[in-house]
ROSE-4610 file (N, C-alpha, C; in Angstrom, 1 decimal, always signed):
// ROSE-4610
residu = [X/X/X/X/X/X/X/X/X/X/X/X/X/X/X/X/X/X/X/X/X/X/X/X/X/X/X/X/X/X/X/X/X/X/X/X/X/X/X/X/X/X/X/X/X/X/X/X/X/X/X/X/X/X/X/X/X/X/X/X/X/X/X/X/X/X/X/X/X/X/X/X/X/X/X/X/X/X/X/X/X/X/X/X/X/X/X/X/X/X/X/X/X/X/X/X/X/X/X/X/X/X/X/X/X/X/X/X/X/X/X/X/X/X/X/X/X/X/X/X/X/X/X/X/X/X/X/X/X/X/X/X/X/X/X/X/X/X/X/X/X/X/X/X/X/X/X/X/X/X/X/X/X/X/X/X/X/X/X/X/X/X/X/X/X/X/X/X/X/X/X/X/X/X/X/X/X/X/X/X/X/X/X/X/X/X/X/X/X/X/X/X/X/X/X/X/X/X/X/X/X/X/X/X/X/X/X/X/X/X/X/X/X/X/X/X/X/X/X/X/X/X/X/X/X/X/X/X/X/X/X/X/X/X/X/X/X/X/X/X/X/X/X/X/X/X/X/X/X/X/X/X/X/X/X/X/X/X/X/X/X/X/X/X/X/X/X/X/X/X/X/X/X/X/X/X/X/X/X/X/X/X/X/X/X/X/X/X/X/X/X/X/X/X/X/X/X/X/X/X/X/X/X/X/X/X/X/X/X/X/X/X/X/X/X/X/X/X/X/X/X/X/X/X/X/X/X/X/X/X/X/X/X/X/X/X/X/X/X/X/X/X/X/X/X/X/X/X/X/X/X/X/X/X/X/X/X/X/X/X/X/X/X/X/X/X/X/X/X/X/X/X/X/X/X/X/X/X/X/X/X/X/X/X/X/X/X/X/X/X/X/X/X/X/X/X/X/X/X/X/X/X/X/X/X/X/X/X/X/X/X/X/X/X/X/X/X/X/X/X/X/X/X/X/X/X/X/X/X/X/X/X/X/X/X/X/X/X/X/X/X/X/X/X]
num = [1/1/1/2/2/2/3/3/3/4/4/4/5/5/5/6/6/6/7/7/7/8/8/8/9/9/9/10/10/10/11/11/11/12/12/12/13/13/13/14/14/14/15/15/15/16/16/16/17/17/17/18/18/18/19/19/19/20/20/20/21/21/21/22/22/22/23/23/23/24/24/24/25/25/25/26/26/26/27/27/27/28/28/28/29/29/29/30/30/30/31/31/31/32/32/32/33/33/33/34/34/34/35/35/35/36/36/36/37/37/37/38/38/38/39/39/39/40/40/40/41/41/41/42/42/42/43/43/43/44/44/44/45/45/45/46/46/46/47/47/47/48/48/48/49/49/49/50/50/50/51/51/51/52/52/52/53/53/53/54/54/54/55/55/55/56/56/56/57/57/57/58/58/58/59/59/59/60/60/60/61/61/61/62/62/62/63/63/63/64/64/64/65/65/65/66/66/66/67/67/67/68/68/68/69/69/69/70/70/70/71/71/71/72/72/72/73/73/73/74/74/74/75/75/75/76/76/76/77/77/77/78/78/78/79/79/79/80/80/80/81/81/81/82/82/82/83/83/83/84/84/84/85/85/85/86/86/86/87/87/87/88/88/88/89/89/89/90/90/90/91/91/91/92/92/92/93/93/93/94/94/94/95/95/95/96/96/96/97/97/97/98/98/98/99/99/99/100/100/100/101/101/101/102/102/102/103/103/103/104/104/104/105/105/105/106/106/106/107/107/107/108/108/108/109/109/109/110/110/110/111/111/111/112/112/112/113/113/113/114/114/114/115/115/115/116/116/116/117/117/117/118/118/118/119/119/119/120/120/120/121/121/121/122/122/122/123/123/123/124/124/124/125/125/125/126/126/126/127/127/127/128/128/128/129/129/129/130/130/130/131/131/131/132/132/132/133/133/133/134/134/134/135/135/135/136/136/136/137/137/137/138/138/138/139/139/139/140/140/140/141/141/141/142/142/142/143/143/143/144/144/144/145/145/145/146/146/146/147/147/147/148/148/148]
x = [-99.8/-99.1/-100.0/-101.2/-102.0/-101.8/-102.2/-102.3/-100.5/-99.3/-98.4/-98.4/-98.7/-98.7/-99.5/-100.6/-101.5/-100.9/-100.4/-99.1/-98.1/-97.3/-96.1/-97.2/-97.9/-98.9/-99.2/-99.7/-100.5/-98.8/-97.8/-97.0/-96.4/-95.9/-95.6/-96.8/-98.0/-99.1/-98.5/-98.1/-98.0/-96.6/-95.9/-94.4/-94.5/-95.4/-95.3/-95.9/-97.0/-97.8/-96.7/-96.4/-94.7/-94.0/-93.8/-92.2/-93.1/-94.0/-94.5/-94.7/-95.3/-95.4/-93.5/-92.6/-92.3/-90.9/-91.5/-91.0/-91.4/-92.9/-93.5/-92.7/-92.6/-92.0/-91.1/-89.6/-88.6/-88.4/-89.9/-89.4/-90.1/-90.2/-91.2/-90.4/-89.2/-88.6/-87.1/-86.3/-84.9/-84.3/-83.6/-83.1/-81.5/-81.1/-79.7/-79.2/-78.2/-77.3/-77.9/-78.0/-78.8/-80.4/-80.9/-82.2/-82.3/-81.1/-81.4/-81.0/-80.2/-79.6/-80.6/-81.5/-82.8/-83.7/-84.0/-85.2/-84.6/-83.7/-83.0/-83.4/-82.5/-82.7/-84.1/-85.3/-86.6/-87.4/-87.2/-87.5/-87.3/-86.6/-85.9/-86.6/-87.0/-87.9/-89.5/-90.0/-91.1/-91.0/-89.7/-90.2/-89.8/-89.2/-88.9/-90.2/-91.2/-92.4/-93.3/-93.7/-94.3/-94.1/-92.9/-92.6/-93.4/-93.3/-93.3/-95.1/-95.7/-96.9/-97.4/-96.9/-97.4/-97.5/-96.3/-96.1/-96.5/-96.7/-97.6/-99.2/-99.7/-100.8/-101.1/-100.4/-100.4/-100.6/-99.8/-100.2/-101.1/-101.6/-103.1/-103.6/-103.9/-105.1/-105.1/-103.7/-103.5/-104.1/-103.6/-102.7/-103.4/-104.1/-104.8/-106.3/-106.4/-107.9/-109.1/-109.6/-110.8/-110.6/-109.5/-109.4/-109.7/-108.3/-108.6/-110.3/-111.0/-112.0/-112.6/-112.6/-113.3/-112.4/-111.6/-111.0/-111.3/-111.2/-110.9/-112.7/-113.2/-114.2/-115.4/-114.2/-114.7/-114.6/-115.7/-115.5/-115.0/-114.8/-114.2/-112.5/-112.4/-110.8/-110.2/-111.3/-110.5/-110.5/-111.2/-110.9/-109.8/-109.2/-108.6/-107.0/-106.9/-105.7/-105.6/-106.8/-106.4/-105.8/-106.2/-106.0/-104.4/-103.9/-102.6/-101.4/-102.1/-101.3/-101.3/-102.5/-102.3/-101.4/-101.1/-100.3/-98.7/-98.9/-97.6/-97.2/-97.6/-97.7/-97.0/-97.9/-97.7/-96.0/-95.6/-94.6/-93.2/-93.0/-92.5/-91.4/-92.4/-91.6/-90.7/-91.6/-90.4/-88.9/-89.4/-88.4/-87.3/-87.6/-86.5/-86.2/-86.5/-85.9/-84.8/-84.9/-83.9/-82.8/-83.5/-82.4/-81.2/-81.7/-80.4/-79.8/-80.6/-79.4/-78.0/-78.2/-77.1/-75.9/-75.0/-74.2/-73.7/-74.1/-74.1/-74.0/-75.0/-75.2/-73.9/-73.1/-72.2/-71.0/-70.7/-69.6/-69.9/-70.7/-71.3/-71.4/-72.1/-72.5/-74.0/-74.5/-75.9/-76.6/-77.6/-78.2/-79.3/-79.3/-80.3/-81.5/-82.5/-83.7/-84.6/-85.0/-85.5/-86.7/-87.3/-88.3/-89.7/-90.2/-91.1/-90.8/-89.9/-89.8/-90.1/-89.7/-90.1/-91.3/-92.5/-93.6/-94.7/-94.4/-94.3/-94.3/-93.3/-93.1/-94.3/-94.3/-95.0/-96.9/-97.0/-98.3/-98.7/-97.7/-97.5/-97.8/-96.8/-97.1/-98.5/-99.2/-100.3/-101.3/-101.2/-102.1/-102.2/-100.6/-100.7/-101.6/-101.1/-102.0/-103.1/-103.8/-105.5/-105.6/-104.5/-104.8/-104.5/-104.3/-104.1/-105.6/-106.4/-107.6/-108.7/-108.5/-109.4/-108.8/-107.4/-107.3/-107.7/-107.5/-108.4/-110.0/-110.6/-111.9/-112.5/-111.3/-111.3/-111.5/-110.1/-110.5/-111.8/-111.2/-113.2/-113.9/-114.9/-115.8/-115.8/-114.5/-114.3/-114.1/-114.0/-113.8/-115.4/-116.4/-117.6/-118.7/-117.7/-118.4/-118.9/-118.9/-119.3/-118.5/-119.0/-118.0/-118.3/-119.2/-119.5/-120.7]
y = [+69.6/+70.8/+71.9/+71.8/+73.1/+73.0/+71.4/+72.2/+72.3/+71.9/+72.5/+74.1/+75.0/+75.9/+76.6/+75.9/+76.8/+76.3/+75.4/+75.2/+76.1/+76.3/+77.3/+78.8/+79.2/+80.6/+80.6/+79.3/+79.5/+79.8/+79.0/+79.2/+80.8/+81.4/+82.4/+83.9/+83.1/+84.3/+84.2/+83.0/+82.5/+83.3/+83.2/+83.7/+85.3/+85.8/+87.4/+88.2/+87.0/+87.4/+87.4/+86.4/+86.3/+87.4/+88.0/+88.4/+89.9/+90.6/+91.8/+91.4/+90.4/+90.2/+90.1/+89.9/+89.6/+91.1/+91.9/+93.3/+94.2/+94.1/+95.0/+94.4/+92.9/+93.1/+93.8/+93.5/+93.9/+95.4/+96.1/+97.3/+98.6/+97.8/+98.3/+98.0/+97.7/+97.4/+98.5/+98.5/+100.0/+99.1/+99.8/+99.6/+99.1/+97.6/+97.5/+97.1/+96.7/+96.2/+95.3/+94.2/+92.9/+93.5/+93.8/+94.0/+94.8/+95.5/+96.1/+95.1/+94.3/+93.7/+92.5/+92.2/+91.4/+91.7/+93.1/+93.6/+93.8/+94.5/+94.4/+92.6/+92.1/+90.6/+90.1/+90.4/+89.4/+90.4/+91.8/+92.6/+92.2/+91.8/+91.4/+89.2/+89.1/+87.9/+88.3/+89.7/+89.7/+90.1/+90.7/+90.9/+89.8/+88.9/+87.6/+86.6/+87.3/+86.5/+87.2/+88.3/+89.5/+89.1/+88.8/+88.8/+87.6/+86.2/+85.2/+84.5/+85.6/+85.7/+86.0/+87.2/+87.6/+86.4/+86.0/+85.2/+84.1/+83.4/+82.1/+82.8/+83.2/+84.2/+84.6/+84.6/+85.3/+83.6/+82.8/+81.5/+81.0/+81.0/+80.6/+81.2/+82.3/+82.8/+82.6/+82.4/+82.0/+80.6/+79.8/+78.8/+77.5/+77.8/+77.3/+77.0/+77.2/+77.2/+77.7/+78.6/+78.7/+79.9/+80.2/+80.7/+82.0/+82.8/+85.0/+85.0/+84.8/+85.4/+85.0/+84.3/+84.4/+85.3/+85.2/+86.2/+88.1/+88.3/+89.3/+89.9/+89.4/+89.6/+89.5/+89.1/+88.9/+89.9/+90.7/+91.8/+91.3/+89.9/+89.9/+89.7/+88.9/+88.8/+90.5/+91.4/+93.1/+93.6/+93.0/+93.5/+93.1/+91.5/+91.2/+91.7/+92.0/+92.3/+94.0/+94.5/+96.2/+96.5/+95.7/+95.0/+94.8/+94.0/+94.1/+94.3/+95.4/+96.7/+97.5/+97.8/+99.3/+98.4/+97.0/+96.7/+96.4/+96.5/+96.7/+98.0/+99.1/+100.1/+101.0/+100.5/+100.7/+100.4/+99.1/+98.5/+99.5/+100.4/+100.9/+101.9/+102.4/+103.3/+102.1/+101.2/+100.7/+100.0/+99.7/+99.2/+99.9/+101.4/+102.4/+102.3/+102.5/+103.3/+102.1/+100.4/+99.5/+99.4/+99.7/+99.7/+100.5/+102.4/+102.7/+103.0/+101.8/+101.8/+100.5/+100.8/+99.2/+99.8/+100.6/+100.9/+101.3/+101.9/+101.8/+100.5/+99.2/+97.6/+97.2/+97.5/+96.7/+97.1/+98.3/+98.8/+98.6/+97.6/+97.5/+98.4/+99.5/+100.9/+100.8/+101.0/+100.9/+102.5/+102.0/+103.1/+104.2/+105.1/+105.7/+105.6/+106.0/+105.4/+106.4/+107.7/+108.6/+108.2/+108.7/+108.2/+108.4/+109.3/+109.7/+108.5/+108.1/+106.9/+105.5/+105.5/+103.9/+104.4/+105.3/+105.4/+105.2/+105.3/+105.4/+104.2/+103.3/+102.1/+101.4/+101.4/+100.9/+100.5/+101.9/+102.7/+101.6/+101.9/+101.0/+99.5/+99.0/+97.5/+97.4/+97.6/+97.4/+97.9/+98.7/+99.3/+97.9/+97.5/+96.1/+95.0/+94.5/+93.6/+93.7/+95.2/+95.2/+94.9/+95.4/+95.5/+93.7/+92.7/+91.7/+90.3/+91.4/+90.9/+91.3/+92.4/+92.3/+91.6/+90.9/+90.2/+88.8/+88.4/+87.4/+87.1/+88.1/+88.4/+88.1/+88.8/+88.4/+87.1/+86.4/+84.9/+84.1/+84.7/+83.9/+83.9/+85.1/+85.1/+84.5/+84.7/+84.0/+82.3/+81.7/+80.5/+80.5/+81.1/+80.5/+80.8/+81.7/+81.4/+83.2/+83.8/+85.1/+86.4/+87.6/+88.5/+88.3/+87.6/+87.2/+88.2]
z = [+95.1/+95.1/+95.7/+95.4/+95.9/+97.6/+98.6/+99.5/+99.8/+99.4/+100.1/+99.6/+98.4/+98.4/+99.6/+99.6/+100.7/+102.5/+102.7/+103.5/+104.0/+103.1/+103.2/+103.4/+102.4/+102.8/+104.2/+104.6/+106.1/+107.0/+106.7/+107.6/+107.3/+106.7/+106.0/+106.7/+107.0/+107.5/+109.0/+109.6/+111.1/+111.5/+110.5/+111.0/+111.3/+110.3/+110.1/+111.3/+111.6/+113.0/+114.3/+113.5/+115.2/+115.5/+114.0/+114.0/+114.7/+114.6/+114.8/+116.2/+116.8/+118.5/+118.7/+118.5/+119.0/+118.6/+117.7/+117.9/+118.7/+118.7/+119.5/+121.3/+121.7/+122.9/+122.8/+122.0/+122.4/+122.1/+121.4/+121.1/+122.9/+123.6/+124.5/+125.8/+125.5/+126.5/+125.9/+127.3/+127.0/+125.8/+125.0/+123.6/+124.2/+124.0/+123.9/+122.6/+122.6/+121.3/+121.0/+122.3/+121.7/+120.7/+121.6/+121.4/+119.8/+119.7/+118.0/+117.5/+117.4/+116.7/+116.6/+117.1/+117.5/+116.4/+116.5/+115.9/+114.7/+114.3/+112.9/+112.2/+112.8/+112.5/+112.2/+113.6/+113.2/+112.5/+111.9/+111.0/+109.5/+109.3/+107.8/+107.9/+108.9/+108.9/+108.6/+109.0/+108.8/+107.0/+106.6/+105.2/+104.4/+104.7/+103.7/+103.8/+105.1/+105.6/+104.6/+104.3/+104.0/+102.4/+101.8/+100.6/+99.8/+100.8/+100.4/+100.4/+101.4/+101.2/+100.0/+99.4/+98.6/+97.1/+97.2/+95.8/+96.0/+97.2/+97.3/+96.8/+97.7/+97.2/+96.0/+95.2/+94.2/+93.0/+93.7/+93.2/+93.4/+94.2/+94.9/+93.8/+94.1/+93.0/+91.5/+90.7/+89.4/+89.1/+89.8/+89.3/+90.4/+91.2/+92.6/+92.8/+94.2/+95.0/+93.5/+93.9/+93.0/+91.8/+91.4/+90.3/+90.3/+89.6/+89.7/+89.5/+88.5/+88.8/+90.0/+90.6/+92.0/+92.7/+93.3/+93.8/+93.2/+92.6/+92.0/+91.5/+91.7/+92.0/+93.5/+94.3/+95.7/+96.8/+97.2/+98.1/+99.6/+99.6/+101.3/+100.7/+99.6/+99.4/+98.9/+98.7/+98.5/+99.6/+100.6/+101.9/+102.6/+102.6/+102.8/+102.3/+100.7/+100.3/+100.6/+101.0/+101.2/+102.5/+103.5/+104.3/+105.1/+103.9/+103.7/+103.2/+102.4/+101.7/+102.9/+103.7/+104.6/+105.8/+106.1/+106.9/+106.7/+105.3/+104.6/+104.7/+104.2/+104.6/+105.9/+107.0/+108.1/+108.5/+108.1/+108.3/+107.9/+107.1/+106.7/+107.6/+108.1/+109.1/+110.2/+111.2/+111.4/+111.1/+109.7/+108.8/+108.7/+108.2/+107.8/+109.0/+110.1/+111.9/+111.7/+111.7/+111.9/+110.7/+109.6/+108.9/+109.1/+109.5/+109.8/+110.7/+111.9/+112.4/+112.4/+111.1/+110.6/+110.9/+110.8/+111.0/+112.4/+113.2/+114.7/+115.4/+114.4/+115.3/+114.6/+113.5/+112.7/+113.4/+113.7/+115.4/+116.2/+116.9/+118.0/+118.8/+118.3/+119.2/+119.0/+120.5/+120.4/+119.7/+118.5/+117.6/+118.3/+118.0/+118.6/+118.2/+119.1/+119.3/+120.6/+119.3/+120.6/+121.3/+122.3/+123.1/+122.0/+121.2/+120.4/+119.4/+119.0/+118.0/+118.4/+119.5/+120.2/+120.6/+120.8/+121.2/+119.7/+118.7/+117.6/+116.6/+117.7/+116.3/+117.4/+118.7/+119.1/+118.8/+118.8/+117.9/+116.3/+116.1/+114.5/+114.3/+115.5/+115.7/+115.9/+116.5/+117.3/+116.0/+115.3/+114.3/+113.4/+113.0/+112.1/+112.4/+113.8/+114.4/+114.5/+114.6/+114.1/+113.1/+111.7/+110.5/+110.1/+110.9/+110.6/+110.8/+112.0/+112.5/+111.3/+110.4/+108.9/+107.9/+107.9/+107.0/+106.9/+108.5/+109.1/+108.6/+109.1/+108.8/+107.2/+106.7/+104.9/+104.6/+105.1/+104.9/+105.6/+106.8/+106.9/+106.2/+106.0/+105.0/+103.6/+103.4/+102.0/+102.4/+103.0/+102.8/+103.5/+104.0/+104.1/+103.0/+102.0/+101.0/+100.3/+101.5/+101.0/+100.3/+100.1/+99.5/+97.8/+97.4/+95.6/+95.6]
């Protein structure tokens, strides 16, 4: 059981990394119907990715690998989860921008999308994906042992 929990986590970290590359393309290119309706769509994949991290994770450390007190007393795994709270965080704003434009993609009318906003989510994506290179870093250290 443990390693498919840590299985599904690794895939769950791999998809979330997709879904933000693969907003940041379509968000950096002119905004069509398809393309909202794209980003709406693999948006709501990064948060069922986002979600599902969390609660595997959250198993890991209960119920798992080396037990809450190691974690929870580990300064690379607090690096790692602050990590990805501020990339949670971050995520937000693009989230709201797609959500409303549900109603414009549900009439198939293309949503608006001012130039300052797509300069913006773009800004955002890219802040995540740094913020995804210290969560990385977290794990390293922690699986080589350090951060106690």
């Amino acid at each position: 059981m443990n390693v498919l929990v840590a299985l599904l986590h690794h895939i769950a970290a791999f998809t979330l990394v997709g879904t933000l590359l693969a907003e940041l393309v379509l968000i950096r290119q002119p905004l069509t119907l398809s393309s909202a309706k794209s980003l709406r769509f693999i948006d709501s994949i990064y948060g069922v990715s986002a979600m599902l991290i969390i609660v595997l994770g959250v198993l890991r450390v209960m119920y798992f690998e080396k037990g809450q007190d190691y974690y929870l007393h580990n300064h690379a795994f607090m690096l790692k989860m602050t990590a990805f709270i501020l990339v949670g965080l971050l995520s937000a704003y693009p989230t709201v921008v797609f959500l409303r434009w549900g109603k414009a993609v549900k009439q198939n009318q293309l949503p608006e999308l001012l130039a300052g906003q797509a300069k913006t989510i773009q800004t955002i994506l890219k802040l995540e994906l740094a913020g995804i290179l210290f969560i990385l870093a977290g794990a390293v250290l922690m699986a080589k042992g350090h951060g106690i």
